[in-house]
One Martini backbone bead per residue (centre of mass of N, CA, C, O) as a GRO file, in nm:
protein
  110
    1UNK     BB    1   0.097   0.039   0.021
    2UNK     BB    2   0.076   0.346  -0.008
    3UNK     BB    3   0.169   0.637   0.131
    4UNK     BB    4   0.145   0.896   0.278
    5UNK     BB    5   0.137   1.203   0.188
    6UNK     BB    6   0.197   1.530   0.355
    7UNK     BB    7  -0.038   1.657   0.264
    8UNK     BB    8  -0.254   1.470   0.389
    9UNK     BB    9  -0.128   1.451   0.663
   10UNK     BB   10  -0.205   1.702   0.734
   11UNK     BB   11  -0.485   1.733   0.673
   12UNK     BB   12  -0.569   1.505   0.868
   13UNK     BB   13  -0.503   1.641   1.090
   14UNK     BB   14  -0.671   1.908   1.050
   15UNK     BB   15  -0.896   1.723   1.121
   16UNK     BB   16  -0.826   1.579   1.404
   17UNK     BB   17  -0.830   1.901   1.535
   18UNK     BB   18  -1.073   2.004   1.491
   19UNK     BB   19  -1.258   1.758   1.597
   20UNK     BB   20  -1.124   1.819   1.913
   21UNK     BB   21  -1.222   2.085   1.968
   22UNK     BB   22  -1.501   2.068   1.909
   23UNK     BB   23  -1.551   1.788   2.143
   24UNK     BB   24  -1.420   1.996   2.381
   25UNK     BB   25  -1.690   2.228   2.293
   26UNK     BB   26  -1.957   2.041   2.226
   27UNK     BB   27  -1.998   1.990   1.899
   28UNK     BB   28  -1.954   1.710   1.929
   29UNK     BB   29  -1.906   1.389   1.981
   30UNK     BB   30  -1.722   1.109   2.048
   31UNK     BB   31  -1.858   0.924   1.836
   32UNK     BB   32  -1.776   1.080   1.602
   33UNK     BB   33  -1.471   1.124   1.689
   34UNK     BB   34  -1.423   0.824   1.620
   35UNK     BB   35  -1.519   0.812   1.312
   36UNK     BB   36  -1.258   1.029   1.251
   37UNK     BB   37  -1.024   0.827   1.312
   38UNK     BB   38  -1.108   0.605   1.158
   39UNK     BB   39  -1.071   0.728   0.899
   40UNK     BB   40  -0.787   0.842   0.932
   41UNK     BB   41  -0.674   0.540   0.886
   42UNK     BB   42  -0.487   0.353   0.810
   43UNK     BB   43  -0.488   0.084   0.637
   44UNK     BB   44  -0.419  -0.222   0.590
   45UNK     BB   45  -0.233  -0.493   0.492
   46UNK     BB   46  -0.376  -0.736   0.198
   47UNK     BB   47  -0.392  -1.034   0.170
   48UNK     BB   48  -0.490  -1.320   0.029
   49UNK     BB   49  -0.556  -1.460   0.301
   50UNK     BB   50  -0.756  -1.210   0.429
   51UNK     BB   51  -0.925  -1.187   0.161
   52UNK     BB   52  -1.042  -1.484   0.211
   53UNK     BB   53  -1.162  -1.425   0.471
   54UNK     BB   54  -1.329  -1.247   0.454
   55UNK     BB   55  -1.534  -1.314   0.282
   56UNK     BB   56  -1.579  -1.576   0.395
   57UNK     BB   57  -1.611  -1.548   0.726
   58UNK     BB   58  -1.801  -1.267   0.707
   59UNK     BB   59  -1.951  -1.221   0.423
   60UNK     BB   60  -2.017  -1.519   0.274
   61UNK     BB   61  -1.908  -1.467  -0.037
   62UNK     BB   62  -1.878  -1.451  -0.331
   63UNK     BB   63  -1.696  -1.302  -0.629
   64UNK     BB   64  -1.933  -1.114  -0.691
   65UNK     BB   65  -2.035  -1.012  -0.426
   66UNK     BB   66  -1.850  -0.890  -0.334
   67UNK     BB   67  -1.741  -0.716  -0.574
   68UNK     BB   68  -2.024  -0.559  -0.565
   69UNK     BB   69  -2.005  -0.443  -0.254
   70UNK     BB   70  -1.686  -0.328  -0.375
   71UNK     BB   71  -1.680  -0.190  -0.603
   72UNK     BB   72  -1.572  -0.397  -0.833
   73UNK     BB   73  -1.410  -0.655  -0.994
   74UNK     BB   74  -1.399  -0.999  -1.010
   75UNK     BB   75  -1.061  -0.939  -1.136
   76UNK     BB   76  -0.992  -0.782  -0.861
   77UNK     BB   77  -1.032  -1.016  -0.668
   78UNK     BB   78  -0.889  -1.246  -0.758
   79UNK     BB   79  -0.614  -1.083  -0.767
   80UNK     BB   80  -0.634  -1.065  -0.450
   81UNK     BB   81  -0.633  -1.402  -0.415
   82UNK     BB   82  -0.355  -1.389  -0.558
   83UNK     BB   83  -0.026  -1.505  -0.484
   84UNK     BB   84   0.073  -1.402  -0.780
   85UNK     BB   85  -0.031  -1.116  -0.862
   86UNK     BB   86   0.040  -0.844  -0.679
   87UNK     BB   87  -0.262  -0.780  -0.570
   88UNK     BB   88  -0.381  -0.481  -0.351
   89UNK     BB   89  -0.588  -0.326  -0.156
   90UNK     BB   90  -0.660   0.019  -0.206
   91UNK     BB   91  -0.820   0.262  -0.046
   92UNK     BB   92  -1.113   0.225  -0.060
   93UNK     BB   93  -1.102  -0.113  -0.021
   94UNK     BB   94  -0.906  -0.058   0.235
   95UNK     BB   95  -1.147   0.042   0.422
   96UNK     BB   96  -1.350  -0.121   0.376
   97UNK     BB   97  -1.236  -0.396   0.477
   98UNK     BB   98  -1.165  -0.285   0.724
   99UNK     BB   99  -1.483  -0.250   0.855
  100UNK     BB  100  -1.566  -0.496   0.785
  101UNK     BB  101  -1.372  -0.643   0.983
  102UNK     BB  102  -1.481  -0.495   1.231
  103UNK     BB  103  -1.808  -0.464   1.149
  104UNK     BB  104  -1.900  -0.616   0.927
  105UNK     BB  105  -2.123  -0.627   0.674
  106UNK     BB  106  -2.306  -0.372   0.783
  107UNK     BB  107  -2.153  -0.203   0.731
  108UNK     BB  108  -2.224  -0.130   0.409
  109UNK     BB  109  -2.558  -0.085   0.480
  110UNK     BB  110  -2.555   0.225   0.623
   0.00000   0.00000   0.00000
């Protein structure tokens, strides 16, 4: 997974400290404040065999409907899937899959 620019992780402070100030002076609730702290962490690096963990195990779906609930393509489930292929998903699809892993498939439904 590539690293965060300067640039970004700069941004991404200057919203967690707004967030934080908000919260100090009540004008955010705490639940909110963990909301932005979630969104704004790096997902972790996802290997092939925990992103088939995630699918079977947690999502209990086919590479179609997984594929589906990611709007990604079939043929790049699959390439996330293949110890051969050296892709892995990053970006927003490196965000659901952390959000499916920490809290279930309902994450995507809400």
């Amino acid at each position: 997974m590539p690293k965060r620019t300067s640039e970004e992780a700069r941004m991404l402070q200057e919203l967690l400290d707004t967030a934080a100030d908000m919260s100090t002076y009540g004008v955010m609730s705490k639940t909110d404040m963990a909301r932005i702290r979630a969104l704004c962490e790096v997902p972790p690096a996802y290997t092939p065999e925990r992103v088939v963990a995630i699918r079977t195990t947690i999502v209990k779906a086919s590479q179609a409907v997984f594929a589906t609930m990611l709007n990604v393509s079939v043929s790049t489930v699959q390439k996330w899937e293949s110890p051969v292929a050296n892709k892995h998903p990053s970006g927003t699809s490196a965000k659901l899959l952390q959000m499916v892993e920490a809290k279930g498939v309902e994450a995507l439904l809400v």
